[in-house]
mmCIF file of the C-alpha atoms, coordinates in Angstrom:
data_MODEL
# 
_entry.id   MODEL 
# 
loop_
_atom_site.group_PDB 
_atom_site.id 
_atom_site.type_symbol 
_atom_site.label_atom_id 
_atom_site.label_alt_id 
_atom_site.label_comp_id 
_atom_site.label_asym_id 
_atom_site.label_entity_id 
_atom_site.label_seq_id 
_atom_site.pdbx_PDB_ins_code 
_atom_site.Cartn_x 
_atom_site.Cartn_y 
_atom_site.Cartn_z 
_atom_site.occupancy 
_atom_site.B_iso_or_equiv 
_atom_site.pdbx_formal_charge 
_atom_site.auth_seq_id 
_atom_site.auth_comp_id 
_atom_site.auth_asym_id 
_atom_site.auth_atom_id 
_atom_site.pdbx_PDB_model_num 
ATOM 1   C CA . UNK A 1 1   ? 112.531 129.985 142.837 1.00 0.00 ? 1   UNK A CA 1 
ATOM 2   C CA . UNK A 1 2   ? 112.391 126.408 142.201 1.00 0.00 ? 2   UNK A CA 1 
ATOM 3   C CA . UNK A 1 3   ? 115.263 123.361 143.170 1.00 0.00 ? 3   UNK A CA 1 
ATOM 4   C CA . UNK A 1 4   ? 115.421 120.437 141.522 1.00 0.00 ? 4   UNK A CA 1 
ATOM 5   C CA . UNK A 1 5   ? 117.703 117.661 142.252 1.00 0.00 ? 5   UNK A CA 1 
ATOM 6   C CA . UNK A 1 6   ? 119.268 116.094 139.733 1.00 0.00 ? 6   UNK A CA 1 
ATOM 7   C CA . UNK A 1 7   ? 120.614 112.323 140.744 1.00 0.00 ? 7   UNK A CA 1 
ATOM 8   C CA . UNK A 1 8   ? 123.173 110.692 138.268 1.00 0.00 ? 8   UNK A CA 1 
ATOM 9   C CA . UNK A 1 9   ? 122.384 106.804 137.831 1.00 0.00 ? 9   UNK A CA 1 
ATOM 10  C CA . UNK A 1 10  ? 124.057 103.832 136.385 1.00 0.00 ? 10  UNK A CA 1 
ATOM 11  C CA . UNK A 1 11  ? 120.148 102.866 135.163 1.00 0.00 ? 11  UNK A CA 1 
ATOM 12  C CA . UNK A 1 12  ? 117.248 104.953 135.014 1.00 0.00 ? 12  UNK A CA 1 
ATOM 13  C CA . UNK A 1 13  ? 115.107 102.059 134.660 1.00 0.00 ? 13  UNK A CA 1 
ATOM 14  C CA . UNK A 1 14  ? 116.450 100.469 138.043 1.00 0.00 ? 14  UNK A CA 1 
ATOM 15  C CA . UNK A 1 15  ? 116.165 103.639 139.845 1.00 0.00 ? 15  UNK A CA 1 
ATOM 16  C CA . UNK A 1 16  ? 112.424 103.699 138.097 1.00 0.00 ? 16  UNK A CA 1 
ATOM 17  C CA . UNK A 1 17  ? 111.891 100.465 140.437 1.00 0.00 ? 17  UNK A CA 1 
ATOM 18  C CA . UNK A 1 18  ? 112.683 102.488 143.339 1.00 0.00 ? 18  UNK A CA 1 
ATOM 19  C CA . UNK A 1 19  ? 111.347 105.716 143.102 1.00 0.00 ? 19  UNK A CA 1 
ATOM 20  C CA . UNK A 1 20  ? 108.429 104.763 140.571 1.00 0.00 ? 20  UNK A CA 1 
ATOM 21  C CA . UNK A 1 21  ? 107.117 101.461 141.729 1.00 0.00 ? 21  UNK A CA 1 
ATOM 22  C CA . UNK A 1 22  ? 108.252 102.115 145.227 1.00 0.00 ? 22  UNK A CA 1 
ATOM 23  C CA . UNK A 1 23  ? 107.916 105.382 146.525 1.00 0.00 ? 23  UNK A CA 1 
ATOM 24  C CA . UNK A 1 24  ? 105.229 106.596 144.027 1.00 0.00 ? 24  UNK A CA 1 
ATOM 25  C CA . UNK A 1 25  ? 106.497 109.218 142.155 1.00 0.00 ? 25  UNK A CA 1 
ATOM 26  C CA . UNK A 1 26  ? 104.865 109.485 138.489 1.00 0.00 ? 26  UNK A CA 1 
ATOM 27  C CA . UNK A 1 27  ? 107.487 109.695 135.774 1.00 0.00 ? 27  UNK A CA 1 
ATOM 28  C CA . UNK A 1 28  ? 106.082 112.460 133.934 1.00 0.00 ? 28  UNK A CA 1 
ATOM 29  C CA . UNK A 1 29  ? 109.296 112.957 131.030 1.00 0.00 ? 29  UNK A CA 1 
ATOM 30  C CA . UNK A 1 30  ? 111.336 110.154 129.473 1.00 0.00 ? 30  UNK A CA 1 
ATOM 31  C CA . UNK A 1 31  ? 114.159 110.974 127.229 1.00 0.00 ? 31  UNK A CA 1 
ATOM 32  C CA . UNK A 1 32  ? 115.895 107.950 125.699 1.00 0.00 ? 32  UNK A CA 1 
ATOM 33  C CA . UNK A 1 33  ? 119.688 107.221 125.258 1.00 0.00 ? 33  UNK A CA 1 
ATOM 34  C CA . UNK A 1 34  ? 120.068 104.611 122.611 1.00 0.00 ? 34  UNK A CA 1 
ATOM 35  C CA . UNK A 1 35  ? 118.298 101.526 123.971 1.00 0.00 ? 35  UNK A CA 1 
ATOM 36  C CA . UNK A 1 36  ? 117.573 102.571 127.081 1.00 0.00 ? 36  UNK A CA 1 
ATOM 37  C CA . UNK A 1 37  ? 116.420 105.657 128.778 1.00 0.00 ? 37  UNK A CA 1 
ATOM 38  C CA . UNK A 1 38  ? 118.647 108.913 129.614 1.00 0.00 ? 38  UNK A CA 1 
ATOM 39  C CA . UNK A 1 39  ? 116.679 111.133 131.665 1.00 0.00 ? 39  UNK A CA 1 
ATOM 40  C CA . UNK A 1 40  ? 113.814 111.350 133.752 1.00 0.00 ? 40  UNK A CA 1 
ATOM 41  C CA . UNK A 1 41  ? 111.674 113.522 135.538 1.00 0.00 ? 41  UNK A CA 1 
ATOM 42  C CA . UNK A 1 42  ? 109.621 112.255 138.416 1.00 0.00 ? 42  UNK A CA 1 
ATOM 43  C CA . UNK A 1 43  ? 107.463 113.893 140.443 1.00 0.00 ? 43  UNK A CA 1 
ATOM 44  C CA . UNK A 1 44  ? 105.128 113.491 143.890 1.00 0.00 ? 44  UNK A CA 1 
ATOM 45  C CA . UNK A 1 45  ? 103.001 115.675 145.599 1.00 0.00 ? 45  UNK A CA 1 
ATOM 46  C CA . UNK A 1 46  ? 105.131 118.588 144.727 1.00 0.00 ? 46  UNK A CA 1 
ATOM 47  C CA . UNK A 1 47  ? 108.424 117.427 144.897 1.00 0.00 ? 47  UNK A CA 1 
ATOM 48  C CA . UNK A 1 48  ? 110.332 116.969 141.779 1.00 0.00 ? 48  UNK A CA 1 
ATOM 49  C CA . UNK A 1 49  ? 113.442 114.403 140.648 1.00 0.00 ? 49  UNK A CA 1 
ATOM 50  C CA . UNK A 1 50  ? 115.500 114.501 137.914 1.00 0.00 ? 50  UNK A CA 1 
ATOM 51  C CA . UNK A 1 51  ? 117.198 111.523 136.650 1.00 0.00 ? 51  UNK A CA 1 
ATOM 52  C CA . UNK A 1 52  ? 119.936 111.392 134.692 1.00 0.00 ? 52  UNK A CA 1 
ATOM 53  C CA . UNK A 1 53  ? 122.557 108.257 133.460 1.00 0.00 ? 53  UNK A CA 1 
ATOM 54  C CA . UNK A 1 54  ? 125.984 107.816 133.778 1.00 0.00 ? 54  UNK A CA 1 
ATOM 55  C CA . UNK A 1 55  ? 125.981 107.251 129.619 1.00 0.00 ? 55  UNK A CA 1 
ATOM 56  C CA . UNK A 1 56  ? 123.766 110.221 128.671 1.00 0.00 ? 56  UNK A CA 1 
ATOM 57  C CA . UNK A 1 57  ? 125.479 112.324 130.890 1.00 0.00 ? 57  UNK A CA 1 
ATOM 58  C CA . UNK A 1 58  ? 128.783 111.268 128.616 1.00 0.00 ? 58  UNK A CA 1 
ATOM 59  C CA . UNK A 1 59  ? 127.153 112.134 125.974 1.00 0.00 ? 59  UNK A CA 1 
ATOM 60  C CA . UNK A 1 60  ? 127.078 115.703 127.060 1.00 0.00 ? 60  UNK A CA 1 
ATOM 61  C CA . UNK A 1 61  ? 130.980 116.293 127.214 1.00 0.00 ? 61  UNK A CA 1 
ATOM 62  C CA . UNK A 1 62  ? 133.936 114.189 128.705 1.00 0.00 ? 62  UNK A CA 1 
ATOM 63  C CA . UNK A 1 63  ? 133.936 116.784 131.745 1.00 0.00 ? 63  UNK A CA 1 
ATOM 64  C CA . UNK A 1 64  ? 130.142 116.196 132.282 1.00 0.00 ? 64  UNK A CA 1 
ATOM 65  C CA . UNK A 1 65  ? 130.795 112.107 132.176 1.00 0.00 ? 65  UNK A CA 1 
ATOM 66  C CA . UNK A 1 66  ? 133.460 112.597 135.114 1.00 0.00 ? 66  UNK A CA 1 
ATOM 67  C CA . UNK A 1 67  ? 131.319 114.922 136.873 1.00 0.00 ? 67  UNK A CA 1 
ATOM 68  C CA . UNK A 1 68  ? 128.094 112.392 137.265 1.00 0.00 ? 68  UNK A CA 1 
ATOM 69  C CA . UNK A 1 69  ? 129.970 109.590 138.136 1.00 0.00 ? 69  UNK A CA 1 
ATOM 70  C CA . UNK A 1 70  ? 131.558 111.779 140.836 1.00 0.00 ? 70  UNK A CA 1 
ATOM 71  C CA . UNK A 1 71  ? 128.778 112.768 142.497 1.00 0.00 ? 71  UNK A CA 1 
ATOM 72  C CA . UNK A 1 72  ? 127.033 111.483 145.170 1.00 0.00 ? 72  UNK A CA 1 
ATOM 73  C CA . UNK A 1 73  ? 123.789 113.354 146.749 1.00 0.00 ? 73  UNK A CA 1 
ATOM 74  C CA . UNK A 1 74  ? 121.768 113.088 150.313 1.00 0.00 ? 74  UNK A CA 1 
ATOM 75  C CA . UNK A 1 75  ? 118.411 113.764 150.034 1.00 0.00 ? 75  UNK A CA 1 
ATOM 76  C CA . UNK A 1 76  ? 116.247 114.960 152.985 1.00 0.00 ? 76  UNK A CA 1 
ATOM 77  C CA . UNK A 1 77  ? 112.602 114.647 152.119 1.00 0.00 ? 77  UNK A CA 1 
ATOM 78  C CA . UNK A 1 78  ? 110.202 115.947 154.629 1.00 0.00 ? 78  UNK A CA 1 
ATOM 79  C CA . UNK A 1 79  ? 106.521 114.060 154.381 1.00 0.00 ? 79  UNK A CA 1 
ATOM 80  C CA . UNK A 1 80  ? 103.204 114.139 155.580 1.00 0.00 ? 80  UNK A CA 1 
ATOM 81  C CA . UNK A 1 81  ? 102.432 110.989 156.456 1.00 0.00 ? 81  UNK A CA 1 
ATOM 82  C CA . UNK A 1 82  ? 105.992 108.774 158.173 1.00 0.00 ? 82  UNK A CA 1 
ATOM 83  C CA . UNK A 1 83  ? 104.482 105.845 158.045 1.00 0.00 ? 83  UNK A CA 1 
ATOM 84  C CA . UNK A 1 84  ? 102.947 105.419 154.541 1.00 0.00 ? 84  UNK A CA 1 
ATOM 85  C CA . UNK A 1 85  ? 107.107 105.767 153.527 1.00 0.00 ? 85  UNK A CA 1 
ATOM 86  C CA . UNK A 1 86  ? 107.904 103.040 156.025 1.00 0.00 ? 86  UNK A CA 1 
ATOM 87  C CA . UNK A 1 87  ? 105.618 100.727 154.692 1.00 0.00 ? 87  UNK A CA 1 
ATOM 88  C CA . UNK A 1 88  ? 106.589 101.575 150.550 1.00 0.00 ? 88  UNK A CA 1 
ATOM 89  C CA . UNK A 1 89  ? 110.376 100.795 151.980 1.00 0.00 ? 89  UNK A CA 1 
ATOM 90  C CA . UNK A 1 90  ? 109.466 97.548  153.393 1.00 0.00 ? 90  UNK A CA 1 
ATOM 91  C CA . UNK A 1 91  ? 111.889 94.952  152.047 1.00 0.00 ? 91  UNK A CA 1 
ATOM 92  C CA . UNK A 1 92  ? 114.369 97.320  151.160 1.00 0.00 ? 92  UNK A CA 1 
ATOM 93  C CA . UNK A 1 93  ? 117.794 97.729  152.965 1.00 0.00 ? 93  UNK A CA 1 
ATOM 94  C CA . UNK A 1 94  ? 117.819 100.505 155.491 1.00 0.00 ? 94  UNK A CA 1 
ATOM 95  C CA . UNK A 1 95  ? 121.097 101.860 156.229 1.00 0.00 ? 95  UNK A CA 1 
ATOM 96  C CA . UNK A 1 96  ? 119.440 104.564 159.112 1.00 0.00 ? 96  UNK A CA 1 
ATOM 97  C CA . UNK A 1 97  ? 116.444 102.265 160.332 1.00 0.00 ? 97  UNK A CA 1 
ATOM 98  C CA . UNK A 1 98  ? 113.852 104.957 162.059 1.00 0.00 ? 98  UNK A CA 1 
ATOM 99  C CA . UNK A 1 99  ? 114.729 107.622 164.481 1.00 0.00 ? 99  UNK A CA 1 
ATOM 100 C CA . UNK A 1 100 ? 113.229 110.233 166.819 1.00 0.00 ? 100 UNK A CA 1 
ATOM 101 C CA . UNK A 1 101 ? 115.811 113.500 166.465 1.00 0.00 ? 101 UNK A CA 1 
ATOM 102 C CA . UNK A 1 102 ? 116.237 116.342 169.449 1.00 0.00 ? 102 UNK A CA 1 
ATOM 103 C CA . UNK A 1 103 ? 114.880 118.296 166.887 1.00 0.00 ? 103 UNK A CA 1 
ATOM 104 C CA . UNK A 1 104 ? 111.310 117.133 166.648 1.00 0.00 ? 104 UNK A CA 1 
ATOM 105 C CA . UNK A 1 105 ? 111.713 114.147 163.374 1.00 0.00 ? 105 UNK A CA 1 
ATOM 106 C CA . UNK A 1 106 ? 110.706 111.200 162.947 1.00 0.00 ? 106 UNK A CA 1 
ATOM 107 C CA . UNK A 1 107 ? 113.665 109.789 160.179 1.00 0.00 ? 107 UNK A CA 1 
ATOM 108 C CA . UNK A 1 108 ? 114.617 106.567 158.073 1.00 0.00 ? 108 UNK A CA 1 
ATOM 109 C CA . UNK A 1 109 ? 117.284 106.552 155.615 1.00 0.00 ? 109 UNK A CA 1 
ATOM 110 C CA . UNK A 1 110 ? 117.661 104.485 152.915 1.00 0.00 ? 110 UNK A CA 1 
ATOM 111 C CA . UNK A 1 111 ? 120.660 104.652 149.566 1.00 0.00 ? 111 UNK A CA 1 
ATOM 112 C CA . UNK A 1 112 ? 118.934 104.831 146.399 1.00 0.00 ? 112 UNK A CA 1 
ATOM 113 C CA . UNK A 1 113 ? 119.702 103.210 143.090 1.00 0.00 ? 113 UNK A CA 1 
ATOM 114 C CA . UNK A 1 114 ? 123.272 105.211 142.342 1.00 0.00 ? 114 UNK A CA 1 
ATOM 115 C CA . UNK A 1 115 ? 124.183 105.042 145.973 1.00 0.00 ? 115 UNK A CA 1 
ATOM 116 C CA . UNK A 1 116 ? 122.097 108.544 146.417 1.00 0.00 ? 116 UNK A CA 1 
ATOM 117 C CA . UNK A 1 117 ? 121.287 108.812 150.555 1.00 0.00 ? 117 UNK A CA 1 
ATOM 118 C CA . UNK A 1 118 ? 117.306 109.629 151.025 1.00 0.00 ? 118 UNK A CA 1 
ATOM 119 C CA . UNK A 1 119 ? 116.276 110.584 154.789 1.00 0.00 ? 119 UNK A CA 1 
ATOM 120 C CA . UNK A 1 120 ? 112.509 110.116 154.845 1.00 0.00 ? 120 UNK A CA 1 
ATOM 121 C CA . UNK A 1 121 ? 111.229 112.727 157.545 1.00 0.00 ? 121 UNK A CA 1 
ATOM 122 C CA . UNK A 1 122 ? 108.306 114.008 159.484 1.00 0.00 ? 122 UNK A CA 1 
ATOM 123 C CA . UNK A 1 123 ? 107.681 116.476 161.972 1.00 0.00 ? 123 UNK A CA 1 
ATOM 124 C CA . UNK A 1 124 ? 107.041 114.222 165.635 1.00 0.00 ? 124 UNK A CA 1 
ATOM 125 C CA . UNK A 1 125 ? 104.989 117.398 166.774 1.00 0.00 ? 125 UNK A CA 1 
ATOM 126 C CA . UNK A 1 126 ? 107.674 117.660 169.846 1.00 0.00 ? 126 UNK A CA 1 
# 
């Protein structure tokens, strides 16, 4: 079994400055919309990201348009190393700024490009 997420977007190519240029995740499909681009898959060590905008997703159906724009996802990403993800979010606006949880993580959270919550976690080893 495999779980993807799939994150609705006003712009896949702003979101490509955050999770592409930022984080490090290799876009590895592109599917355009008109001009611009549609969907995306990313991917990193593993983990995999779908991208999808607000206008391709109306191209789908008028249910499918109010259904992105709707949604609204928190990510938890567990990593190896914490502090390689602190540094790639320098600059950026933290909206959980790092944390040591009762149950043994180390956390930051940040909203993504279509207001998306990502929790960037490691294991503290307590």
């Amino acid at each position: 079994m495999k779980i993807t997420a799939v994150l609705y977007v006003p712009s896949i190519e702003e979101s490509l400055k955050f999770w592409v240029d930022r984080l490090g995740f290799e876009k590895t499909v592109e599917v355009p919309e008109g001009n611009e681009i549609g969907f995306a898959i990313l991917v990193r060590d593993g983990a995999e990201v779908m991208l999808q905008s607000y206008a391709s997703a109306a191209t789908d159906s008028e249910a499918a348009a109010a259904f992105a724009k709707s949604c609204r996802t928190a990510l938890f990403i567990e990593v190896g190393d914490f502090e390689e993800f602190v540094r790639r979010l320098e600059g950026y606006p933290v909206e959980m700024p790092v944390r040591d949880t009762f149950y043994g993580m180390r956390e930051i959270g940040v909203k993504a490009p279509g207001e998306h919550i990502v929790v960037f976690a490691a294991r503290t080893g307590a």
